[in-house]
C-alpha positions as CSV (number, residue, x, y, z in Angstrom):
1,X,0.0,0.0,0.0
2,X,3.0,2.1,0.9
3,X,4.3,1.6,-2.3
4,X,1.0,2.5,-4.0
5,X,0.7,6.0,-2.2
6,X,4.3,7.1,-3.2
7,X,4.0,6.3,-6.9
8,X,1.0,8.0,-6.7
9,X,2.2,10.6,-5.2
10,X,4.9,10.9,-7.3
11,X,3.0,11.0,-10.6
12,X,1.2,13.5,-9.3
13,X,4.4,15.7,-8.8
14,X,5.9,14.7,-12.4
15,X,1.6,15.9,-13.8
16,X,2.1,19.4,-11.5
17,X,5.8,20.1,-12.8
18,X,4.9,19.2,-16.5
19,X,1.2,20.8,-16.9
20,X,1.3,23.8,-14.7
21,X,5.3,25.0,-13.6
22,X,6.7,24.4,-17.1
23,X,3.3,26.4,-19.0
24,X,3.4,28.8,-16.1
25,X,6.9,29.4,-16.8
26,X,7.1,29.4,-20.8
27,X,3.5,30.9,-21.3
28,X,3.8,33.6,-18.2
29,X,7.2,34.1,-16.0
30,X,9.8,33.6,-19.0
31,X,8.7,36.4,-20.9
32,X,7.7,39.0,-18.4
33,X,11.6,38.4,-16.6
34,X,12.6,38.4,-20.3
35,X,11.5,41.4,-21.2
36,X,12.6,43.4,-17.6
37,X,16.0,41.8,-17.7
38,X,16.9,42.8,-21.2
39,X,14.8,45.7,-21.4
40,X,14.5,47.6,-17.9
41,X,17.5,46.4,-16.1
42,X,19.8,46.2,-18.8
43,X,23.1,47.1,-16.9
44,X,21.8,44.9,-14.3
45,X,23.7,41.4,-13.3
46,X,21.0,39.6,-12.5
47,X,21.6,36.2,-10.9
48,X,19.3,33.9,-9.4
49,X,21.2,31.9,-6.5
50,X,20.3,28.6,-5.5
51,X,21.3,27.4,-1.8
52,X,21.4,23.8,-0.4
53,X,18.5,23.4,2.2
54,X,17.7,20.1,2.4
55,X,20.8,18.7,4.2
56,X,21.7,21.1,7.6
57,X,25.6,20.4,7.0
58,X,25.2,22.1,3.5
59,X,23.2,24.4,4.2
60,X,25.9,25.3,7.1
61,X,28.8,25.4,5.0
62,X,27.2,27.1,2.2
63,X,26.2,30.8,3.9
64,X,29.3,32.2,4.8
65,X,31.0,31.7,1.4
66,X,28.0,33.6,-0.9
67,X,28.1,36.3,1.8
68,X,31.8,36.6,2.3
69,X,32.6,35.5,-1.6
70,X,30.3,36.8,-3.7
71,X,27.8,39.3,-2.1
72,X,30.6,41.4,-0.5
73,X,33.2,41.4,-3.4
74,X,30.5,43.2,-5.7
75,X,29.1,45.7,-3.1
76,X,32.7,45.8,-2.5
77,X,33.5,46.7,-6.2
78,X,29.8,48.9,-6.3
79,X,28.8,46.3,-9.0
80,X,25.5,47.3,-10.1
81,X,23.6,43.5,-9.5
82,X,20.8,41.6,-8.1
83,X,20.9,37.9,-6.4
84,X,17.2,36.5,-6.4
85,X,17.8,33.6,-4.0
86,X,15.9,30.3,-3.3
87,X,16.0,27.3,-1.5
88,X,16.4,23.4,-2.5
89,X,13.5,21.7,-0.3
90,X,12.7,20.4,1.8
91,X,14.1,22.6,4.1
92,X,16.4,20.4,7.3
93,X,16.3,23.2,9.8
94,X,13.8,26.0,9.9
95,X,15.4,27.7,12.7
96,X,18.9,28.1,10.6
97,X,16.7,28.8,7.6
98,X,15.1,31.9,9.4
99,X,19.2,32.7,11.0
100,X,20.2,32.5,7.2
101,X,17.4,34.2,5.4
102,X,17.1,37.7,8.4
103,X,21.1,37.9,7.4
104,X,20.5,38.2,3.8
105,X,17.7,40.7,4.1
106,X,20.6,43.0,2.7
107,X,20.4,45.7,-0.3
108,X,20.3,43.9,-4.1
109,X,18.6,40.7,-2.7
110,X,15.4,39.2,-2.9
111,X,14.4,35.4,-1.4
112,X,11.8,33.7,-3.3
113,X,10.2,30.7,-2.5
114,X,8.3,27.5,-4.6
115,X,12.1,26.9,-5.7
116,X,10.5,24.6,-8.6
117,X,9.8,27.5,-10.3
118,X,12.8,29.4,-10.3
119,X,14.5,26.8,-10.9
120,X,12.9,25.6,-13.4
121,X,12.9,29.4,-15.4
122,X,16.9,29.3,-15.5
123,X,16.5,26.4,-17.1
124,X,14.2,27.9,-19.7
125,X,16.4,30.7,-20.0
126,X,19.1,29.5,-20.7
127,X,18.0,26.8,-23.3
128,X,16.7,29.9,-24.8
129,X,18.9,32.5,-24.7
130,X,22.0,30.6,-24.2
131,X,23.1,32.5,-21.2
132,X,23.5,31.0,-18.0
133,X,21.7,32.7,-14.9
134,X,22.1,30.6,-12.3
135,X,24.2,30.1,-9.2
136,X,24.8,27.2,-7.5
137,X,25.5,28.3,-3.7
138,X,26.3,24.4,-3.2
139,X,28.6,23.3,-0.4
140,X,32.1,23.4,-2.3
141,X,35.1,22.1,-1.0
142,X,37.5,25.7,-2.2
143,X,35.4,27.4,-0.2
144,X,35.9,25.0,3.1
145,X,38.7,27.6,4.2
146,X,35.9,30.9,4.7
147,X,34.0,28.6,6.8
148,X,37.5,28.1,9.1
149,X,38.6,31.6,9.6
150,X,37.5,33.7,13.1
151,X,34.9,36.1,11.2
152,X,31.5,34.3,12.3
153,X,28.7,36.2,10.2
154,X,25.8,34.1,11.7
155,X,24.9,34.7,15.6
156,X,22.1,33.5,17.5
157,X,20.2,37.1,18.5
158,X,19.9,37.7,22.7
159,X,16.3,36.7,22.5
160,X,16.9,33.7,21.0
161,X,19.6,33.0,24.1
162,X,17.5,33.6,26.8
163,X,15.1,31.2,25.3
164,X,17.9,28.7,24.9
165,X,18.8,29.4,28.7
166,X,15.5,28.3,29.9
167,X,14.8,25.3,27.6
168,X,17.8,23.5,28.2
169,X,17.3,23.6,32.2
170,X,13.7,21.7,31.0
171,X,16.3,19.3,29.4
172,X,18.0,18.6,32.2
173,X,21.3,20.9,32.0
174,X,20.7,22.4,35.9
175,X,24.1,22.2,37.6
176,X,26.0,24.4,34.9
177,X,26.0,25.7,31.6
178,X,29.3,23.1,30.7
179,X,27.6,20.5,27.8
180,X,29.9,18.6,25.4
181,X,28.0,17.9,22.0
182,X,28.6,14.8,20.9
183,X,27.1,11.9,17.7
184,X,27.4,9.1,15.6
185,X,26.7,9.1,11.9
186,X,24.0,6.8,10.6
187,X,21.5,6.7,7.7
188,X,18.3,7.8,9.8
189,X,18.0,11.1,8.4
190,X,18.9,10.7,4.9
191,X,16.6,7.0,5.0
192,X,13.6,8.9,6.1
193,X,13.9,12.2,4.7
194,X,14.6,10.7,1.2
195,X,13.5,7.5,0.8
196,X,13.1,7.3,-3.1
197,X,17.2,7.6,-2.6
198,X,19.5,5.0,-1.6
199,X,21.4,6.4,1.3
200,X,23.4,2.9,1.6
201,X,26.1,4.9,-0.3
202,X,27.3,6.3,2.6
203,X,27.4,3.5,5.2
204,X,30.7,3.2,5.3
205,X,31.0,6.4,7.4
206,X,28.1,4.6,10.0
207,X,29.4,3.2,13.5
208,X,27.5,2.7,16.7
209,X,27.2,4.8,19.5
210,X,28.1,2.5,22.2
211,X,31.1,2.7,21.0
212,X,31.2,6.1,22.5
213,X,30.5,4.8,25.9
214,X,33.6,5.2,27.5
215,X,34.2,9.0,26.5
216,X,30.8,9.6,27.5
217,X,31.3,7.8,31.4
218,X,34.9,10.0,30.9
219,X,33.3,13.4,30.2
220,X,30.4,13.0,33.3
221,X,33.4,12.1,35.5
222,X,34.9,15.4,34.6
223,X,31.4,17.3,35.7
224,X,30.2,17.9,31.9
225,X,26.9,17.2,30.8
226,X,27.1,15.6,27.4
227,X,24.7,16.0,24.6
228,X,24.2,13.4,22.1
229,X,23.1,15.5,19.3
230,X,21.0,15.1,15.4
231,X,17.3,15.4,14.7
232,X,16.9,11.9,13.4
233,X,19.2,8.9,14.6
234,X,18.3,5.2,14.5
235,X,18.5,3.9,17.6
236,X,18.5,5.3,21.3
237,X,22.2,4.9,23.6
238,X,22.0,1.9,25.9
239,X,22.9,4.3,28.5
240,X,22.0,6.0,31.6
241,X,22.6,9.0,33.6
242,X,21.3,12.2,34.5
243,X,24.4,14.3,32.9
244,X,24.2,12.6,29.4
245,X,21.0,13.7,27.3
246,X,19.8,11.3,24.3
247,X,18.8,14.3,22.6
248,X,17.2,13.1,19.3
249,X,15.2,10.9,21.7
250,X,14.2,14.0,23.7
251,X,10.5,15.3,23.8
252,X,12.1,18.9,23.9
253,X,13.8,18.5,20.0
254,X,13.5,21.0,17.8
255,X,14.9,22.8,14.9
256,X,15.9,25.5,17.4
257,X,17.9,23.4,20.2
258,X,19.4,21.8,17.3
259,X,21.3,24.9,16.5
260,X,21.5,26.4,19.6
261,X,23.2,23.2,21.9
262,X,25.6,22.8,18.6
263,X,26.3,26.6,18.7
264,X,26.6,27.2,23.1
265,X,28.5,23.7,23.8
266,X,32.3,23.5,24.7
267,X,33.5,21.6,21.7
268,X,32.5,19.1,19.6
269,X,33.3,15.7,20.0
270,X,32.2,13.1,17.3
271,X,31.8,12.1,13.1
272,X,31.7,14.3,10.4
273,X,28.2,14.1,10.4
274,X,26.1,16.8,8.6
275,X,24.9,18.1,12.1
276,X,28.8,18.5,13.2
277,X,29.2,21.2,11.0
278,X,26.8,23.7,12.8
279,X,29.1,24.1,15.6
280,X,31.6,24.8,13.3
281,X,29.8,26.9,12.2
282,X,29.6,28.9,15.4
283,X,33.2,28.4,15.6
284,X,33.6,26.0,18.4
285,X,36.3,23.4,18.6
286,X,36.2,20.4,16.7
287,X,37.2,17.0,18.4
288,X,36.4,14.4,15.2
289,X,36.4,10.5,15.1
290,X,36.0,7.7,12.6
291,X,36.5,10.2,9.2
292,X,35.9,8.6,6.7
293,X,36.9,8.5,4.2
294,X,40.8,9.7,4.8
295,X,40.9,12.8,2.3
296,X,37.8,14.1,5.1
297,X,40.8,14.3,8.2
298,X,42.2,17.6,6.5
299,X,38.9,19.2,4.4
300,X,38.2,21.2,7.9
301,X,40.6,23.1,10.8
302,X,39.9,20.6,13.5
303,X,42.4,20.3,16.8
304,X,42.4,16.3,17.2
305,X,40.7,13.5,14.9
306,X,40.9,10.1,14.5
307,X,39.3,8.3,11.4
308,X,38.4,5.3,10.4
309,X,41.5,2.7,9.2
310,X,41.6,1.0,6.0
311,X,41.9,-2.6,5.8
312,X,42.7,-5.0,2.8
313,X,40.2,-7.9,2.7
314,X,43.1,-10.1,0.7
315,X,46.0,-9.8,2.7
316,X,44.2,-8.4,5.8
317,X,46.4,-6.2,6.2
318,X,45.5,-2.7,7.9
319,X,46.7,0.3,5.2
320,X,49.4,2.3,5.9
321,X,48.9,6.1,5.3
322,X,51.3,6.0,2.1
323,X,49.6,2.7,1.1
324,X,46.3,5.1,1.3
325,X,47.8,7.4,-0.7
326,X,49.5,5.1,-3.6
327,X,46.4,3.2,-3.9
328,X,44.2,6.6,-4.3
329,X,41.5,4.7,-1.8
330,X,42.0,8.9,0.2
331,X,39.0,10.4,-1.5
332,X,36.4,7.2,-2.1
333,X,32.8,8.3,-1.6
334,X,30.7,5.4,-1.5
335,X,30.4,2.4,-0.3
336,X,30.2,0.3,-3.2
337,X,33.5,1.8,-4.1
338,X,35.5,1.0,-1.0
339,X,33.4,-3.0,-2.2
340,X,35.1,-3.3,-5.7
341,X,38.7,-2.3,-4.2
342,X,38.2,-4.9,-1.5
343,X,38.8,-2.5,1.5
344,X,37.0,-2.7,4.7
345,X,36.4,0.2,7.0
346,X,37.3,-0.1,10.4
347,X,35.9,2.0,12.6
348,X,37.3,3.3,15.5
349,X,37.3,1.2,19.0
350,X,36.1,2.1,22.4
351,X,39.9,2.7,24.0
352,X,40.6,4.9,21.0
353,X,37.8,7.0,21.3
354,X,37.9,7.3,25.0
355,X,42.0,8.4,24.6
356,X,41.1,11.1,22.0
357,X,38.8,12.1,24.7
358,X,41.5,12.6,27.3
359,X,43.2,14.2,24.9
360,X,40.5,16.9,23.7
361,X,39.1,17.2,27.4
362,X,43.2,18.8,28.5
363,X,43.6,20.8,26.0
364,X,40.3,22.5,26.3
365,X,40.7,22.8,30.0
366,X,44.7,23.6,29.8
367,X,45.4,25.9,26.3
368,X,44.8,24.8,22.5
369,X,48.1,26.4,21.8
370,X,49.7,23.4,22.9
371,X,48.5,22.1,19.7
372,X,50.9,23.9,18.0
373,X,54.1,22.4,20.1
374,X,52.8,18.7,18.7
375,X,56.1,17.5,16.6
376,X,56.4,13.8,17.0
377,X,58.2,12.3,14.1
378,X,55.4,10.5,13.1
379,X,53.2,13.8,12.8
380,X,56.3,15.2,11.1
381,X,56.4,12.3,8.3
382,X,52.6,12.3,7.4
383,X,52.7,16.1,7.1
384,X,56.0,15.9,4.5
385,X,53.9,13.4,2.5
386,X,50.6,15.2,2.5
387,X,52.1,19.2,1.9
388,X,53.6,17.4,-1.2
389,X,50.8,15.3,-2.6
390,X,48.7,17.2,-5.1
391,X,45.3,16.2,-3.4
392,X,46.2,17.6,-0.1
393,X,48.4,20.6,-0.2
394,X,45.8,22.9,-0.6
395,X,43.6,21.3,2.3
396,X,44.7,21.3,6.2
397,X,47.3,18.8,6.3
398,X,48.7,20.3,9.2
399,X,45.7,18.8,11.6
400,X,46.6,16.7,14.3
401,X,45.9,13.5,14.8
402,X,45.2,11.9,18.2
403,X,48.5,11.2,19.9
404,X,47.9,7.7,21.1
405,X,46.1,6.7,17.8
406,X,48.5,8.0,15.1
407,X,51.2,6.2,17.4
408,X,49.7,3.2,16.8
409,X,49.5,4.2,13.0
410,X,52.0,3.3,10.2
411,X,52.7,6.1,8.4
């Protein structure tokens, strides 16, 4: 029956884009922009921009580059132009959506919704016309940098903090205002939100929660609540205690606390889930395990990872970070991939995640600067091989890796 109702559904879509957007478009919108843009607003740069907002990782990364990128460098330059922006639905976070959209309320833009539509004219256009309108504001990795430096654009307003304040006592944060945000990646969100897709592709970045166990006993012991954060995960932590909060479980998620315990906790301590990049976002330091695949250690600034070893199904043989390399297994994105080259991912065990937990929990309570006095030879030969490799020189090969795992590591 389920079945039924979504190709139903979904033949009703395909009738509504084919009978009334693409008419509406060719028979109505086409030629009235048409006619303004080539006859009103001549000297006009008119671009329609289309941002990421179906995934809340993209649609984090994606902001600060079209604001810091391209918005500024034509006001900058007092280019005469007009960005007409619209969102891919549906949308993964309205509180971030309504962060994102009262920061562009700036001169030469307009936000449109029914993204279909617009969309849907550029294409017209430029079949038409032969010019190209449209800009993809998609999460790009030569952009990864703006989203690393100290000039945070979004802010949560006071209101929206005092709100904050009082929810997360009803959560259960009383003692203090000291919460570590912490997760697991797994298909939940992507399974539910898109289920005519199959998110199996990235499985291979998926590993269980109890695995976290240890860090999470570590962290209470140290008086710090810890927040397991996401909107949609797949199962609830066989754990508990009144300083650990099972968030997506919570009757108190919601769009806002997503954003707001990601954006007020001490640091961030988990995968390179979509979700972790919202407290990046609000700048706060990133403590990342199991990356997967190896290229992702050094896309971001992070102060300690770990990430997820590679191991050889024939020889069984765990990968050395040259082997890695040599075998160009750094930037694989599926899971069917890592299948044909007969490499199993191994994620990241229980004592290594509670060490890289020790690790992050001193220097946030000592001085991150200590980072920077890191040179153990071993750090010192994967950095010679990665500023030289042509896939990594332009990335952040100088990230640490956990002390105790990368001595375990052959480099």
């Amino acid at each position: 029956m389920k079945n039924l109702i979504s190709k139903f559904n979904l033949k009703i879509k395909v009738f509504f884009y084919f009978f009334v957007i693409y008419p509406l478009n060719i028979f109505f919108i086409f030629p009235i922009f048409f006619i303004l843009k080539n006859f009103f607003f001549k000297t006009k740069d008119i671009k329609f921009v289309l941002f990421d907002g179906h995934k809340i990782g993209h649609m984090a990364l994606c902001t600060e580059p079209f604001i810091k990128k391209l918005y500024e460098k034509r006001i900058n330059k007092n280019h005469n132009f007009l960005f007409i922006i619209f969102f891919i639905k549906p949308i993964a976070n309205h509180y971030y959506y309504q962060l994102i959209t009262n920061n562009l309320k700036k001169k030469n833009i307009i936000i449109f919704k029914n993204y279909l539509i617009w969309l849907n004219l550029c294409k017209i256009y430029k079949f038409i016309t032969k010019k190209n309108i449209l800009i993809k504001n998609i999460a790009r990795r030569i952009f990864h940098k703006i989203n690393n430096d100290n000039n945070m654009i979004i802010t949560i307003p006071d209101n929206d903090n005092l709100i904050g304040e009082k929810i997360i006592k009803k959560l259960g944060i009383i003692k203090h205002n000291k919460w570590i945000c912490i997760t697991n990646r797994d298909g939940a969100y992507l399974k539910k939100t898109f289920k005519k897709i199959d998110s199996k592709y990235h499985n291979y970045r998926d590993f269980d929660i109890i695995t976290m166990k240890k860090a999470i006993e570590y962290f209470i012991s140290k008086d710090y609540y810890v927040v397991r954060i996401g909107s949609l995960m797949s199962e609830k932590m066989n754990f508990k205690h009144e300083m650990f909060i099972d968030y997506p479980f919570s009757k108190f998620q919601s769009d806002f606390l997503d954003i707001y315990l990601s954006a007020k906790c001490c640091f961030y301590f988990g995968s390179g889930a979509g979700i972790s990049n919202v407290p990046r976002l609000f700048r706060r330091p990133m403590f990342m395990i199991n990356q997967a695949p190896f290229e992702g250690v050094f896309l971001h600034k992070n102060k300690l990872q770990t990430f997820k070893k590679l191991r050889d199904k024939k020889t069984n043989k765990i990968l050395s970070i040259s082997e890695i390399l040599n075998r160009k297994l750094f930037d694989i994105g599926t899971s069917n991939e890592f299948e044909k080259n007969n490499i199993e991912n191994i994620s990241n065990n229980e004592d290594e995640i509670l060490n890289l937990a020790k690790e992050a929990l001193f220097l946030h309570e000592n001085d991150y600067k200590i980072l920077d006095q890191i040179s153990d030879h071993k750090h010192k030969n994967m950095q010679a091989i990665l500023q030289n490799h042509h896939s990594f020189k332009n990335l952040y090969w100088r990230n640490k890796i956990g002390k105790d795992f990368i001595s375990n590591l052959n480099i």
